[in-house]
N, C-alpha and C positions, 0 to 999 in steps of 0.2 A: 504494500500500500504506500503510495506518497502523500508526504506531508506538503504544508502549502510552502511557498517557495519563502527562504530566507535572503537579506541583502548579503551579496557574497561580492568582493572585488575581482576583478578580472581576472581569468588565466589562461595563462597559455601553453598549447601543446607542443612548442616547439622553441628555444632560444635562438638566439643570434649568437654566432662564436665572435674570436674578434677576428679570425681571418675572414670571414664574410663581411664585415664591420670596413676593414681596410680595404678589401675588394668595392666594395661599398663609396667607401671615400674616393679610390682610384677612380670607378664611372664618376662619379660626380664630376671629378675634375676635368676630367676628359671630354664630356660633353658642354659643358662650360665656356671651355677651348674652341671646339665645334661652334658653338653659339656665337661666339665672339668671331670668327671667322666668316659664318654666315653674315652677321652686320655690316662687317668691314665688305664684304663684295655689293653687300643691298647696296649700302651708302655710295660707294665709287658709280656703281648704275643708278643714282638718284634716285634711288623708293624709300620710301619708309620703311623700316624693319620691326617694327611693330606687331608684325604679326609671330613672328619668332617668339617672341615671349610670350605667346602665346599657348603656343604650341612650347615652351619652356613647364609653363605651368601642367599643363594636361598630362602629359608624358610625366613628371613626376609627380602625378596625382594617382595615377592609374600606375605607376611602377611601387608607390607604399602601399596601395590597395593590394595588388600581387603580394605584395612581401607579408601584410598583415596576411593575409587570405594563407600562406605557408604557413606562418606562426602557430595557425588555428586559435584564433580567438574564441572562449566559452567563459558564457555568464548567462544567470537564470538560475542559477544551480539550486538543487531541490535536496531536503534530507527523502534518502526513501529506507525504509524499515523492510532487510531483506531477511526470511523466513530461511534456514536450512534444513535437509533432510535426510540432517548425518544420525549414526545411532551410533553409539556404544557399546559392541558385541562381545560377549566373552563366548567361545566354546570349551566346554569341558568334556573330555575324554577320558572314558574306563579304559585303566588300565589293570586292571585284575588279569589274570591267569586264564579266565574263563570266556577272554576275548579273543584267544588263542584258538578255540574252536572252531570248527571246520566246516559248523551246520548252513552257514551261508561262507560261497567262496571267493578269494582264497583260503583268507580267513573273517572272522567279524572286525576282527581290528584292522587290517588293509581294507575292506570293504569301508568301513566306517574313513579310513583314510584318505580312500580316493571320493568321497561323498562330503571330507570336510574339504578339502581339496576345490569340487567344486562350489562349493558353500562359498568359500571365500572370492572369489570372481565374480560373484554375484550381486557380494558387495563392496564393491571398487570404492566408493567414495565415504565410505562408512571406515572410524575405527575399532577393529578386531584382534583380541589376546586370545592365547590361548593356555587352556589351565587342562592339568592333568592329576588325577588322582586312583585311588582305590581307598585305605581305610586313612590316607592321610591325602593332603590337596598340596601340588605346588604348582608356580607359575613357569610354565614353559616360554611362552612369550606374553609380554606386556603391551598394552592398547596400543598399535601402531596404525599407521597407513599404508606400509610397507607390505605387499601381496608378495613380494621374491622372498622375502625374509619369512610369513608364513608360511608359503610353500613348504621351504628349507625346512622351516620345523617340524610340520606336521608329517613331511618323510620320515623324519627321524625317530618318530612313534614306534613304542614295543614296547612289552609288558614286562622288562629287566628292567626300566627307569623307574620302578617304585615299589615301595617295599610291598611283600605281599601276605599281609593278616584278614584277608575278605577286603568285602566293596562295605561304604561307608558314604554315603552323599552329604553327611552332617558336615563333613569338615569341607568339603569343595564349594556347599552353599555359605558358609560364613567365609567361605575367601572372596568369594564374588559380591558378598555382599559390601566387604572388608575394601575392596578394590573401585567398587561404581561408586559407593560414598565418598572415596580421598577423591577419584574424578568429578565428581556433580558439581554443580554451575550454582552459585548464592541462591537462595530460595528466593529472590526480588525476580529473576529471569527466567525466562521458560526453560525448562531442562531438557536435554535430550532424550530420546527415546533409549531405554536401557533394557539390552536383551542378555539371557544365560540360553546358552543352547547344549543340553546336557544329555551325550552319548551314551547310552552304557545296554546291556544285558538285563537290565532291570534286577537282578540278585543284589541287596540291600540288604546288609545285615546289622546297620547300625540304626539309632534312637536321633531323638531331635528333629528331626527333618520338620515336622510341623508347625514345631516353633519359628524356624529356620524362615519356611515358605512365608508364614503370616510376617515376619520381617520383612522381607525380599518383596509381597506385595502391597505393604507399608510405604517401601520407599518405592515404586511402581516399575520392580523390576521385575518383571516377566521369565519365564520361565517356559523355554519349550522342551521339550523331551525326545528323544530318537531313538527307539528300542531298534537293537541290533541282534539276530539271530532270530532261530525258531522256536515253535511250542513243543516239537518234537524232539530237541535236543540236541549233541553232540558230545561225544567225548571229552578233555583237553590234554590236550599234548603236551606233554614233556622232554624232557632231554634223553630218561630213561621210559621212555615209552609214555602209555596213557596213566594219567592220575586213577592212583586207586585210594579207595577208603579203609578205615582203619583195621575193617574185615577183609581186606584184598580185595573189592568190587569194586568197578569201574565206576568213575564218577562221571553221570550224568548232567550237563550244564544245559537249562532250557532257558527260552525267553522268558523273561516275569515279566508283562508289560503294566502290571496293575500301581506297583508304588510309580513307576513310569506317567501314569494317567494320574494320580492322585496329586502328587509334584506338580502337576503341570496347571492341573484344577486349581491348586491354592492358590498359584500366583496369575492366575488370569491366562494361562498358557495351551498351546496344545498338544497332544500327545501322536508322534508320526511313528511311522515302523519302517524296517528296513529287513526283509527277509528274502531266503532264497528265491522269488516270486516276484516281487515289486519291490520298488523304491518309491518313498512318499517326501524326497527330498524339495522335491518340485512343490509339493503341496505347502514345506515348510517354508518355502524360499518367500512364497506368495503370503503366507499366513505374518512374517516378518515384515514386509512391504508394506502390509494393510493398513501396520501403526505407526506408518511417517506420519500421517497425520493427526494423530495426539499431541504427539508432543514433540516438538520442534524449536531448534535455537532461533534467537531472534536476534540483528544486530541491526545497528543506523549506520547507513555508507555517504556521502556526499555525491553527488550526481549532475556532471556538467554535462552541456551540449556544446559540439563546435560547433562555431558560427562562422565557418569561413565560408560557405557558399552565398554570404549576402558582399562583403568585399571582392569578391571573383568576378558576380555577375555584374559590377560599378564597374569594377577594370576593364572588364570585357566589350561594357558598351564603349566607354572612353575611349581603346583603342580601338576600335568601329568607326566613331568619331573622328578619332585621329587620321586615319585613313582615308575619310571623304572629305574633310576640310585640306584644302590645299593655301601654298600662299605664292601672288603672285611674282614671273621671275626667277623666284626661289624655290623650288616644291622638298619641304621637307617628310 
């Protein structure tokens, strides 16, 4: 929206250096010289030369109208109030053991990786960190605009970067909440849009989360969720083969997609899946998009117009002018 226009003083889009300046002064003189040459031949032919400064004045009337008309002269200038439609994205990533799994391929954690991969191209002009955890949260990368530098990271994804006592969502929700808070904007200003987009397998074996989410939609951070894997199950692989349990029986890892949906309920969020079947990244891309328009940064920029097309088109008659007025004897 613009505001009504303030008194502003002139500016300009272009300077004068001083080699143009003294190039400047050389035509001046030069022409001068000219002039004075032209009188001196009127005069010996008995005419008045009178019309010469004439044609003195015109020509440098219409050569400062060119030279302004380059400068770009701009005034009028207006405050306008421009709206942005950056958000503040964190994604977090399970890295538990059980993302190792093979029920969606290659595995859920490269599946999950080429799907945050393209998550982030998606949003180009938005900034995006990225957090990793199981029963403890760290920050793998911090809120950038840097797309090379996520890339780089989220290759580097694998379930050896965190220690592994089960999956725990309590500690990765208070880091994001921990992290959008130090970023948030004075309460006087409209604040950004602030998203968690939280991968995992849905196996949760930690407390708090409820508390956690009514914080998190407190401070109007959303929360979306992306179950990765099947209901069916998969193994997980090991170094020595497949994990077994404390009886020697093969441990079965399925999707839980329920604390998944409940997470995502609390904080205003929604819950997508990602299994051997379909991808509902696309739905999540769109579901993110929907809420640029909540909440958005607001700032006042200054807003000039060049005005050189009104000196151009005076020049342009002038030397028109110039061209069909002749003088006699003499035709400059």
């Amino acid at each position: 929206m613009l505001r009504s226009p303030v008194p502003k003083n002139m500016i300009w889009y272009q300077t004068l250096t001083l080699l143009e300046l003294l190039l400047g002064i050389l035509f001046f003189g030069l022409y001068v010289g000219y002039l004075l040459r032209v009188r001196k031949v009127a005069l010996f032919f008995g005419q008045r030369p009178h019309g010469i400064w004439f044609k003195f004045l015109l020509r440098h009337v219409y050569a400062v109208l060119l030279i302004v008309a380059i400068l770009g002269p701009s005034f009028g200038a207006m405050k306008k109030e421009i709206r942005t439609i950056g958000k503040d994205l964190f994604i977090a990533v399970d890295l538990s053991k059980s993302m190792d799994a093979t029920d969606v391929q290659p595995s859920r954690l490269e599946k999950a990786k080429h799907e945050i991969q393209r998550l982030i191209t998606r949003f180009n002009s938005d900034r995006i960190g990225l957090l990793v955890f199981s029963n403890e949260a760290f920050v793998q990368s911090p809120l950038t605009y840097d797309q090379n530098a996520l890339q780089l990271y989220t290759q580097t994804l694998r379930t050896s970067l965190v220690p592994h006592s089960g999956t725990d969502y309590a500690p990765v929700l208070a880091l994001t909440l921990d992290k959008l808070k130090q970023n948030a904007m004075p309460e006087a200003e409209e604040q950004k849009a602030r998203v968690l987009v939280l991968v995992s397998d849905g196996e949760d074996f930690g407390g708090e989360v409820t508390e956690l989410a009514e914080q998190l939609r407190d401070q109007n951070i959303r929360v979306y969720t992306l179950g990765i894997g099947t209901t069916a199950g998969s193994p997980i692989p090991t170094n020595r083969g497949l994990k077994k349990d404390a009886e020697g029986n093969t441990v079965l890892t399925r999707l839980n997609p329920e604390p998944l949906m409940q997470l995502a309920a609390l904080t205003g969020g929604q819950y997508y899946e990602v299994n051997d079947r379909v991808s509902e990244v696309s739905k999540l891309i769109s579901a993110i998009n929907n809420i640029e328009g909540e909440l958005r940064e607001s700032k006042t920029i200054d807003v000039t117009a060049n005005k050189y097309i009104y000196p151009l088109a005076l020049a342009l008659f002038l030397i028109a002018l110039d061209v069909l007025i002749t003088i006699k004897l003499v035709r400059i």
